[in-house]
C-alpha positions as a Python dict, from the first residue, in 0.01 Angstrom:
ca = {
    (1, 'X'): (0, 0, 0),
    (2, 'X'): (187, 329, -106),
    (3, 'X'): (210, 586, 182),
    (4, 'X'): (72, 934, 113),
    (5, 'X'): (314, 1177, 169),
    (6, 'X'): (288, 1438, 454),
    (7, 'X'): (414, 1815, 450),
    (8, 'X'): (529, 2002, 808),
    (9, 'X'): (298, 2234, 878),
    (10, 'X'): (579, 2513, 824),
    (11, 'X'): (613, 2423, 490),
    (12, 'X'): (228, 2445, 412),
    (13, 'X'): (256, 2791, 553),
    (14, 'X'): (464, 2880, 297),
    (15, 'X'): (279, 2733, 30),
    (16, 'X'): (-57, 2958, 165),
    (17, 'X'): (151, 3302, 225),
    (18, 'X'): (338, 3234, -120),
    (19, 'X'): (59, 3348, -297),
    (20, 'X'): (10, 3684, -153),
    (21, 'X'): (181, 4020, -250),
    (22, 'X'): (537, 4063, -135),
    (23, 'X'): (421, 4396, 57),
    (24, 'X'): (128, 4220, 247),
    (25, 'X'): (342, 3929, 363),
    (26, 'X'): (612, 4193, 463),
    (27, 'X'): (288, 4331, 681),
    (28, 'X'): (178, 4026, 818),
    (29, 'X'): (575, 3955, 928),
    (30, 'X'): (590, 4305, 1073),
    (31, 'X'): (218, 4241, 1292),
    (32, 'X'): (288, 3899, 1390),
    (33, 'X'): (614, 4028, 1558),
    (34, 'X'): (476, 4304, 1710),
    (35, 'X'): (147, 4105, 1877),
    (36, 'X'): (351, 3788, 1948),
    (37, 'X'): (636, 4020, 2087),
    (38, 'X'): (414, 4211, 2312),
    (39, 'X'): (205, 3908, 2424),
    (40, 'X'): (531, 3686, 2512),
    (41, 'X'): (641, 4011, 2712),
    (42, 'X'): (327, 4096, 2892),
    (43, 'X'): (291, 4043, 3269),
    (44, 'X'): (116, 3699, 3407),
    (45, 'X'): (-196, 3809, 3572),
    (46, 'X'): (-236, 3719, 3951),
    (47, 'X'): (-444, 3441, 3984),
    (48, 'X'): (-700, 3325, 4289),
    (49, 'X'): (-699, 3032, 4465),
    (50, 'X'): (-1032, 2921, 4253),
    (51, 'X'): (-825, 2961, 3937),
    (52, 'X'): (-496, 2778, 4005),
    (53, 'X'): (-603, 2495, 3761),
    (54, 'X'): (-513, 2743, 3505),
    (55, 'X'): (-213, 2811, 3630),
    (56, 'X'): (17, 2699, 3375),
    (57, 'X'): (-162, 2787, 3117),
    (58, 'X'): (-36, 3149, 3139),
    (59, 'X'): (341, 3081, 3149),
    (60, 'X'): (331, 2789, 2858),
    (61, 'X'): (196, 3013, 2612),
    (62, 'X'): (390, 3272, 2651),
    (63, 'X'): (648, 3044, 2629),
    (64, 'X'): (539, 2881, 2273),
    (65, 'X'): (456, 3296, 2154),
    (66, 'X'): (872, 3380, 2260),
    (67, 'X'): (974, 3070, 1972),
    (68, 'X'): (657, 3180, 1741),
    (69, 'X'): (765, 3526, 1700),
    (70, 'X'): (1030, 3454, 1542),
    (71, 'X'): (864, 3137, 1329),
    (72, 'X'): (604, 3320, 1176),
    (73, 'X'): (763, 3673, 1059),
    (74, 'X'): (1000, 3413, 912),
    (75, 'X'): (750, 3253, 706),
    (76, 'X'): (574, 3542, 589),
    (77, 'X'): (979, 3711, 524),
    (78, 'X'): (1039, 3364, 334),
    (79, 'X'): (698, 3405, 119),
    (80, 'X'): (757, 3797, -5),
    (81, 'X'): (1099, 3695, -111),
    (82, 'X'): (1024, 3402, -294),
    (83, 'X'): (684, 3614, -431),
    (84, 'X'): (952, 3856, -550),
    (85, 'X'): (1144, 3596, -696),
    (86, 'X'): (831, 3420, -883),
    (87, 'X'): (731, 3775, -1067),
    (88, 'X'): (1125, 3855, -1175),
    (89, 'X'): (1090, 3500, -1336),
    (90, 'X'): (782, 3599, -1503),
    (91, 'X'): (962, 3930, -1634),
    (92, 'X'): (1241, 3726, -1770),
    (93, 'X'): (1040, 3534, -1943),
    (94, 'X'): (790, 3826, -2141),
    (95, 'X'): (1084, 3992, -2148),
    (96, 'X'): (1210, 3666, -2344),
    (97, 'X'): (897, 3633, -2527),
    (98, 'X'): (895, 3998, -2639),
    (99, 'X'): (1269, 3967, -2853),
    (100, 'X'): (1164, 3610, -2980),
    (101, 'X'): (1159, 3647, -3368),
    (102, 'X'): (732, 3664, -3418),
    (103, 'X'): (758, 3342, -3684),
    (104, 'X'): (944, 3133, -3469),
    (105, 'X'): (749, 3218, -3166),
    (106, 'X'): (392, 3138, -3388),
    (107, 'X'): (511, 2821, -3494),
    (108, 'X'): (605, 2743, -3120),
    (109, 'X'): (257, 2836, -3020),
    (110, 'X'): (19, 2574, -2842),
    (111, 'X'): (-328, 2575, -2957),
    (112, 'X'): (-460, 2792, -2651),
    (113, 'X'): (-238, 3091, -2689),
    (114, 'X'): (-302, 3102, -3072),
    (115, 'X'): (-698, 3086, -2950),
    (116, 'X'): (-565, 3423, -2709),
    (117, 'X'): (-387, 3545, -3035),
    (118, 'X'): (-697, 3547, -3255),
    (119, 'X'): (-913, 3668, -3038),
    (120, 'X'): (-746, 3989, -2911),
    (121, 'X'): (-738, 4075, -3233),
    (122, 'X'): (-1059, 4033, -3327),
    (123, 'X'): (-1182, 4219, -3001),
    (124, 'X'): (-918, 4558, -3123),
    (125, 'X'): (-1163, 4494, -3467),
    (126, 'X'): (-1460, 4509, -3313),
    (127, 'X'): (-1584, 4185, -3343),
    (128, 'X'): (-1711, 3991, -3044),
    (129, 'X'): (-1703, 3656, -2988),
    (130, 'X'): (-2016, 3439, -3007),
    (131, 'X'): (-1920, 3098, -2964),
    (132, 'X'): (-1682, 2823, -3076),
    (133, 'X'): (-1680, 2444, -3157),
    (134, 'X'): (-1404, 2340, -3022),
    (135, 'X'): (-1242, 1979, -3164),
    (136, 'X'): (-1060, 1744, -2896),
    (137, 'X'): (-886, 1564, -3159),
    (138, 'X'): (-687, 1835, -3303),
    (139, 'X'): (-730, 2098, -3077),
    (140, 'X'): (-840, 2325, -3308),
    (141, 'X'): (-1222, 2522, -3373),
    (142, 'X'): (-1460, 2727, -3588),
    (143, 'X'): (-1567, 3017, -3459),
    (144, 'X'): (-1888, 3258, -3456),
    (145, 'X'): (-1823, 3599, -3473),
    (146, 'X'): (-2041, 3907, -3462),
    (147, 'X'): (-1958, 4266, -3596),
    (148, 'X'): (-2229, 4568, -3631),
    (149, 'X'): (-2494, 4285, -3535),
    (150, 'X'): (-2363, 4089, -3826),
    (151, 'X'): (-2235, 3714, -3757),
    (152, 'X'): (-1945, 3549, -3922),
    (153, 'X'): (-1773, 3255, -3933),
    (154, 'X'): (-1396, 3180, -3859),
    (155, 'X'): (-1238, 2889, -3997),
    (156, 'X'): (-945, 2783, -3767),
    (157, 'X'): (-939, 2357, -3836),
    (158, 'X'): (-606, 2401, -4056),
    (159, 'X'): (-399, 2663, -3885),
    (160, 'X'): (-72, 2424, -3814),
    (161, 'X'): (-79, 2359, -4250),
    (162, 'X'): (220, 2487, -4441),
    (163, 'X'): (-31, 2547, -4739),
    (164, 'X'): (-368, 2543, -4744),
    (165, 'X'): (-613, 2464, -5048),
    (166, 'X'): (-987, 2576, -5182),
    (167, 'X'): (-1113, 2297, -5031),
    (168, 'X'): (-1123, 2459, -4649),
    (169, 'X'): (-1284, 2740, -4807),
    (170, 'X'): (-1549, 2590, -5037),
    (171, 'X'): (-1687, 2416, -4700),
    (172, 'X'): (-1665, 2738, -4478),
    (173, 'X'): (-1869, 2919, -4729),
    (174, 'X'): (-2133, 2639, -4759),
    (175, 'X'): (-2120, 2682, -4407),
    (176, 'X'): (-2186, 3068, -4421),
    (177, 'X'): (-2466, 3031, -4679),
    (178, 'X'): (-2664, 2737, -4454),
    (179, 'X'): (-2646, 2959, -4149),
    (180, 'X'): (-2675, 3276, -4265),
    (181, 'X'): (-2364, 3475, -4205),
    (182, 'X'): (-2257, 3766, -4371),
    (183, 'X'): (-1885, 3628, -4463),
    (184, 'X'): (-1614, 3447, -4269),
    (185, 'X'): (-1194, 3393, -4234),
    (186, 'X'): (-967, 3142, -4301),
    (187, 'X'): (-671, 3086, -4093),
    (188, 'X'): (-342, 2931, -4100),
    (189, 'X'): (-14, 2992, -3963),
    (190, 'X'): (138, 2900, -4385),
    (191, 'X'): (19, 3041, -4728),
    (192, 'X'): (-290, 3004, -4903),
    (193, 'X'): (-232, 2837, -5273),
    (194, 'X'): (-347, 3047, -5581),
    (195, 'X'): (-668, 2864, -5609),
    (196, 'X'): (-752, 2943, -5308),
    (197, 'X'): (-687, 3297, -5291),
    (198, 'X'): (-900, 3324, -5640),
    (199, 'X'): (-1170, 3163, -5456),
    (200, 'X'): (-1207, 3389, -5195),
    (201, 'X'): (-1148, 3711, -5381),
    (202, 'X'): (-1493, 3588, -5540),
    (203, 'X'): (-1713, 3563, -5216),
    (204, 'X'): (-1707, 3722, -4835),
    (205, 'X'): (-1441, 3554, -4716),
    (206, 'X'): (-1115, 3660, -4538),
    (207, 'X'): (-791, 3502, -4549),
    (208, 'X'): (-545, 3543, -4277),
    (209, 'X'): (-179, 3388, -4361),
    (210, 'X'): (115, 3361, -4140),
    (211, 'X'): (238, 3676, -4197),
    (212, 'X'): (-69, 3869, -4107),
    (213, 'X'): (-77, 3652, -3770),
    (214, 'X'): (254, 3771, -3726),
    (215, 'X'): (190, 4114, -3754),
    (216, 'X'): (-92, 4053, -3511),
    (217, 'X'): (156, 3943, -3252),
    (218, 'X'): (375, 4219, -3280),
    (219, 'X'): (106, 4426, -3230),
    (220, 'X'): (-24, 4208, -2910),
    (221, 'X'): (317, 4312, -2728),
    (222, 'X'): (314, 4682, -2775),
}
């Protein structure tokens, strides 16, 4: 039977403190000291007769709060510096993301940022997203737009081709025609052949190539 493993509590702290701000863990260190400081110095109240059961009580804590007021501040200390560390990591790595060269970084892309990608800048357009069918098998999706009140229909099932035909197109715009949209796009992270681009010159529809998604991600950093 494997054994579940078990964390010390300190180290659980740290995990719960980690994820607030630097400056309100730097707080909490700075009141923890303070209370715990001034409750480990404070005077033991004179006790009765009737309440000498309770006797130890007093001193014990006290006791535990002179070790905890050190403990704690340390945690919380421990937790803004490595929250500090965590967001000059995240810097680092915009800051990485920002001087990649745009193709590289679009063929690198996973299926949800290029989703982020397309619709940013669609939103800067004016468009508003309606819906999407997303497909588990290639991770990819059509999706319904709406500009002006106006619906269209974004084609998105081939964006990891090198070079993409008329047929993609000839089934998006039987798709526009059945449900009634005003046009649609095409895109793909390649080219578009000639036939392709003839065939949507003649009808509503929009294609978007690799080098107009790269444009749109040099204009997502600025």
């Amino acid at each position: 039977m494997a054994q579940s493993q078990r964390t010390f509590p300190y180290a659980d702290l740290l995990i719960v403190v980690g994820r607030l701000p630097f400056w309100a863990n730097l707080g909490c260190a700075l009141l923890s000291w303070v209370v715990l400081r001034h409750y480990a110095n404070s005077p033991l109240p004179l006790l009765s007769g009737s309440q000498s059961a309770g006797i130890l009580a007093g001193p014990f804590f006290r006791q535990l709060a002179m070790v905890v007021q050190y403990v704690l501040p340390l945690a919380f200390v421990a937790a803004a510096l490595l929250a500090v560390f965590n967001c000059l990591r995240l810097l680092r790595h915009r800051r990485a993301v920002l001087t990649q060269n745009p193709a590289a970084l679009l063929n690198n892309m996973a299926w949800p940022a290029f989703f982020q990608l397309l619709e940013q800048a669609w939103r800067r357009k004016g468009y508003r997203l309606l819906g999407s069918s997303l497909t588990a098998t290639d991770a990819s999706c059509d999706l319904l737009l709406q500009h002006s009140g106006e619906r269209y229909l974004a084609h998105c099932q081939h964006w990891r081709a090198s070079k993409l035909g008329v047929t993609p197109l000839r089934e998006l715009f039987d798709r526009i025609v059945t449900e009634g949209a005003v046009g649609g796009f095409v895109v793909t992270c390649g080219e578009f052949s000639d036939e392709a681009r003839a065939f949507a010159a003649e009808r509503q529809l929009e294609l978007i190539d690799g080098a107009r998604l790269q444009r749109w991600l040099l204009a997502s950093r600025r």
